[in-house]
N, C-alpha and C positions, 0 to 999 in steps of 0.2 A: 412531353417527350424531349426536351430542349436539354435533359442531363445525360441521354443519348447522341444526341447529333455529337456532344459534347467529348465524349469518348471514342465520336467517330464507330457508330454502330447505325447499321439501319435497321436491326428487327425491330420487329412489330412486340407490343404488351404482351398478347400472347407466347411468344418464341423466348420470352425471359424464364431463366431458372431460378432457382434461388441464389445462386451462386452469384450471379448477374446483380439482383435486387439487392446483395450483404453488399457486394464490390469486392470481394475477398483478395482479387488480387491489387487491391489500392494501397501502396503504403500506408503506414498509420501517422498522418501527418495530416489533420483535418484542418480546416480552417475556419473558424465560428467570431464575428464579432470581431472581424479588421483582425486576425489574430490566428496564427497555427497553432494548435493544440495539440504541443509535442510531449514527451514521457516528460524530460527535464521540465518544460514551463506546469505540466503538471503538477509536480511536487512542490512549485511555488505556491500554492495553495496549501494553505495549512491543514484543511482536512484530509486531502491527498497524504499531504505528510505523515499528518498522525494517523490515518489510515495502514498504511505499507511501514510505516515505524511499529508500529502495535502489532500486527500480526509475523511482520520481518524476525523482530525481536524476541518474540514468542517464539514461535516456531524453531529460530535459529538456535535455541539456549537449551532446545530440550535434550537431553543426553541419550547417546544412540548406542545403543546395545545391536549384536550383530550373534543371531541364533544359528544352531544346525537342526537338520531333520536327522533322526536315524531311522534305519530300514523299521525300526518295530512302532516306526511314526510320535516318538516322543524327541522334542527337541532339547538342545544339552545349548548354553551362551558360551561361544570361543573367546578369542582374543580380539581385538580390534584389525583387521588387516590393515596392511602400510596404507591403503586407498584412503579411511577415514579417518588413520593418526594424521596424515598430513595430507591433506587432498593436493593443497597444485603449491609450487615454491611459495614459501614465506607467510603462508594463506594458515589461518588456524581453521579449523573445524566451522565453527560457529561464523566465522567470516565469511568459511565458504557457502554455508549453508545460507547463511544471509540474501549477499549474490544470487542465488538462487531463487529463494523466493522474491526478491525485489523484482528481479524480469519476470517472471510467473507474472505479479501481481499487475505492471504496469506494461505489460507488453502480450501476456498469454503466452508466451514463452521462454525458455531460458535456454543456452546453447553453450556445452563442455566441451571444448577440442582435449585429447588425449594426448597426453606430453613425454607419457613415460609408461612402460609396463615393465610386468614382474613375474618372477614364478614361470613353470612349468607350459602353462596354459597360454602365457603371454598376456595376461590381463592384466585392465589398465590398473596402475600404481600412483598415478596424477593427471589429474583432469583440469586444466583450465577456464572458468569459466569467463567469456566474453559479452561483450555487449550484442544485445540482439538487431540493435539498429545495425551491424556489419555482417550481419548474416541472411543471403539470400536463399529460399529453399521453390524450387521449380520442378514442375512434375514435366518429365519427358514424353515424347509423343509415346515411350513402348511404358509406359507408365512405372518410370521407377524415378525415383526421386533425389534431385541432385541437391547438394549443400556447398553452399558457395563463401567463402569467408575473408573480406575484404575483394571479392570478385575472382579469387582464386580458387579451382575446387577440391572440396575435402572429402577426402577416402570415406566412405559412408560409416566403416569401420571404426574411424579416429572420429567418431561426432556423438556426443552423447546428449541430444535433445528429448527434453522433456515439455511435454504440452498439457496448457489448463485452457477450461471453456471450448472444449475439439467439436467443431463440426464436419458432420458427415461431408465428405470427398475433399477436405480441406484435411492437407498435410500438416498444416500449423493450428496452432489455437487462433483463439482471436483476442481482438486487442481493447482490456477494460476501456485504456483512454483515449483510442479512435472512437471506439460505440459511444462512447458518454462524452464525447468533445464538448457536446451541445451544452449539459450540465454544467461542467468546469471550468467552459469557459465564461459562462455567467458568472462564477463567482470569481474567474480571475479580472475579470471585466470592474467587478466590484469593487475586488481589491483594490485596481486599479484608481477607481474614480474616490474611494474613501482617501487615498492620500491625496491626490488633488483638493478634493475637500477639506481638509484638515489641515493640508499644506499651503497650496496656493489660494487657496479663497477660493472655492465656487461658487462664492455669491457675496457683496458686497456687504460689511459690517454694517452702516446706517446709512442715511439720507440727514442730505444739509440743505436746506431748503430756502428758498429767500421770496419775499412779496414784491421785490424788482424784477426789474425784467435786469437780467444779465450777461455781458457780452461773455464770448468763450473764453478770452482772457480775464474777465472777476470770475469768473467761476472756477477758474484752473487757481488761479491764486488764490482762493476762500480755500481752495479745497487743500493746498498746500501747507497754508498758516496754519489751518484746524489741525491738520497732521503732524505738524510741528510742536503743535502745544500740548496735544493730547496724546503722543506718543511714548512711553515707556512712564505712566505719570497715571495718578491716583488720586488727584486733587480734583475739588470741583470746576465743572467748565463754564464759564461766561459767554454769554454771544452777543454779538451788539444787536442793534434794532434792526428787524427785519426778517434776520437769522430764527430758525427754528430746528432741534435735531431729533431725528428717530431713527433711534437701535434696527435693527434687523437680524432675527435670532430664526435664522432654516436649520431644524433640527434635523438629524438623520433618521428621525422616528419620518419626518414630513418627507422625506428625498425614499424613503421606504428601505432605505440602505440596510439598516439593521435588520429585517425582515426578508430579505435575498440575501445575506450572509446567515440567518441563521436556518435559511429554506435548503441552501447551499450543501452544509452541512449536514441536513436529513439527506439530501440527495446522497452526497457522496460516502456517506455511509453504509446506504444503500446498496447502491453500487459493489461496492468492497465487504458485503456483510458482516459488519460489525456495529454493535449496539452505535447508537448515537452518544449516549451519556456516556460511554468510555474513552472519545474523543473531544470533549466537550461539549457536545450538542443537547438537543433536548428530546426524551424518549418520547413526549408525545400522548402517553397515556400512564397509568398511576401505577405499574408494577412496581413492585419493590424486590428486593430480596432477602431473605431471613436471614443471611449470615452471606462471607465475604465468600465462604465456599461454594453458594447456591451462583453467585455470580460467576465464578469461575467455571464452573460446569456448563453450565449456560453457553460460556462465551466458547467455550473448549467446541461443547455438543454441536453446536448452529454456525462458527464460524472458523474455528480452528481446524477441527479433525476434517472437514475434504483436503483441507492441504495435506495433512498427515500421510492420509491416503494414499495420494498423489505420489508424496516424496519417499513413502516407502517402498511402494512398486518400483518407481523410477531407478533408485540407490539397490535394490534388490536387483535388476538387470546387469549389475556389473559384476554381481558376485559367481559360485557357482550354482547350479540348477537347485542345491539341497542347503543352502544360505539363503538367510532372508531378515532382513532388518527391521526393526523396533524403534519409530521415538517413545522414549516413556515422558508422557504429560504428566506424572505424579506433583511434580514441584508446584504446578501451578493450582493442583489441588490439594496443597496442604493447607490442612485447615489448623484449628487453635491449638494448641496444647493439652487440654482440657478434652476437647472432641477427639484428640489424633488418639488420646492413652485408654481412652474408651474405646475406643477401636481397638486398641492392641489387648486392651481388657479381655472384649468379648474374643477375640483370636486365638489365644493362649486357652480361657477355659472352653472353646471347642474345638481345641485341640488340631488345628490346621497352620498354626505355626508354633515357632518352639521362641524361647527365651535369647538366647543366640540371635536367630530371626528378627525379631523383634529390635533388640538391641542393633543389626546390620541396619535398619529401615530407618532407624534413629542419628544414625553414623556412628555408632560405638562398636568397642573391639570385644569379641565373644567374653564370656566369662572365667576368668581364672579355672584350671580345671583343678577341679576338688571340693570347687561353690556350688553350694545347690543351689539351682532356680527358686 
């Protein structure tokens, strides 16, 4: 009970919610192993990295079409509204989209202040997205929920938050790298102590040994000369009578160093659901895949598309009510040359796309009119 006293609570085991046992309202600033485990020291971790790089990037690249409904329920693709030609100043599409997922990823949520609107309706035209560390979101006693940004509050209106990992009565998501501090920080810990290792010496190269007994000053001087002689040099070494030396070779296989670095990495892959072997790691079991395209689907089906999801609902709330947005994941499923025209083979003779069609899918321009397919 001593993590109670602690936050100055008196209930009792019983009288805890869940909410109590998450800590939901605890910034995400853990502390594991002498050390806070914040988004930024996160990403010093290379799996963290290549985790939120590999899916950021993904994600960020796919090309967004933006559809209509019509009343007879078939939908017709417009134009790009000004909102996703240029989301916020200076900011390309894919930039912003980036942004976006990176706070998702490492925070469970991301936060848009609205900069500018357009049109009739007043809808937003530019959205800025900010860092989630300056944004505070508090439920008020009549239960409506305030957003606060640098401590100033924002018209509920101008805030366009989107949330992953949502738990029930929890206005925010939650935070990958507060819940996993514990994991990351073991392998920043690692990190840590492998350069020491490697750098400073965690452990003394040999032993100089002598059958006298030695005062602290011959022994500070043997130890001097020998380092002198044997310093930057290739040559055999001599010792006079007495003198005996042995190497000392502590692998990182014996310090277990390499075995929590590459523990680390299952973990944090874990975590962020993405294969291990796509960030380096090791899958752990003998699956393979028949072709580059079985991999991509894979990675699309189990770890890509909840994001998808996510970011089309979310990008679909600023549009109007009969607007609704599309990433298209094709790119990442093209496959060979060979496999793509077999495809287009069987299309054409069953007659569900035309020649034209085919040729668009390819990025070539229709055919000369007067050529026959």
């Amino acid at each position: 009970m001593a993590w109670l006293r602690r936050r100055g609570r008196s209930e009792t085991r019983a009288d805890l919610t869940i909410a109590d046992v998450l800590d939901l309202d605890r910034p995400g600033d853990f502390a594991h192993i002498g050390q806070h485990v914040t988004a930024d020291r996160a990403m010093r971790l290379s799996a963290v990295w290549a985790c939120v790089r590999l899916l950021a990037d993904t994600i960020s690249t796919f090309p967004l079409d933006v559809y209509r409904r019509a009343p007879s329920g078939t939908a017709e693709q417009i134009a790009t509204p000004p909102l996703f030609a240029s989301p916020a100043a200076g900011v390309a599409l894919h930039e912003w989209l980036y942004q976006v997922v990176v706070s998702l990823l490492l925070r469970g949520n991301a936060y848009g202040i609205v900069t500018a609107r357009s049109g009739a309706a007043m809808r937003p035209s530019q959205i800025e997205i900010v860092n989630p560390d300056l944004v505070t979101v508090t439920v008020e006693p009549d239960g409506m929920v305030t957003y606060r940004f640098r401590g100033v509050v924002i018209d509920r209106a101008d805030i366009w938050h989107v949330r992953a990992f949502a738990f029930p009565g929890s206005p925010t998501g939650l935070s990958p790298v507060a819940y996993a501090a514990a994991s990351i920080g073991v392998g920043l810990a690692a990190t840590r102590y492998a350069g020491q290792f490697f750098e400073e010496g965690a452990h003394p190269t040999g032993i100089l040994t002598s059958q006298d007994i030695l005062s602290a000053d011959t022994a500070l001087m043997a130890k001097e000369r020998f380092k002198a002689t044997t310093r930057g040099k290739r040559e055999p070494l001599v010792l006079g009578n007495g003198f005996t030396y042995a190497p000392l070779q502590v692998s990182p296989e014996d310090a277990q160093l390499l075995d929590v670095q590459r523990f680390t990495v299952a973990e944090v892959a874990r975590i962020f659901g993405v294969p291990p072997e796509m960030i380096g790691g090791e899958a752990g079991n003998s699956l393979t895949y028949a072709n580059v395209e079985g991999r991509a689907l894979d990675f699309l089906r189990y770890s890509v598309n909840p994001w998808i999801v996510r970011l089309e609902t979310a990008l679909g709330q600023l549009l109007p009510r009969t607007h609704y947005v599309k990433l298209n994941p094709g790119a990442l499923l093209r496959s060979t040359t060979a496999e793509r025209y077999e495809a287009h083979r069987v299309a054409l003779d069953a007659g569900f796309l035309t020649v034209d069609e085919v040729r668009a899918l390819e990025d070539l321009p229709p055919l000369p009119t007067g050529i026959a397919a």
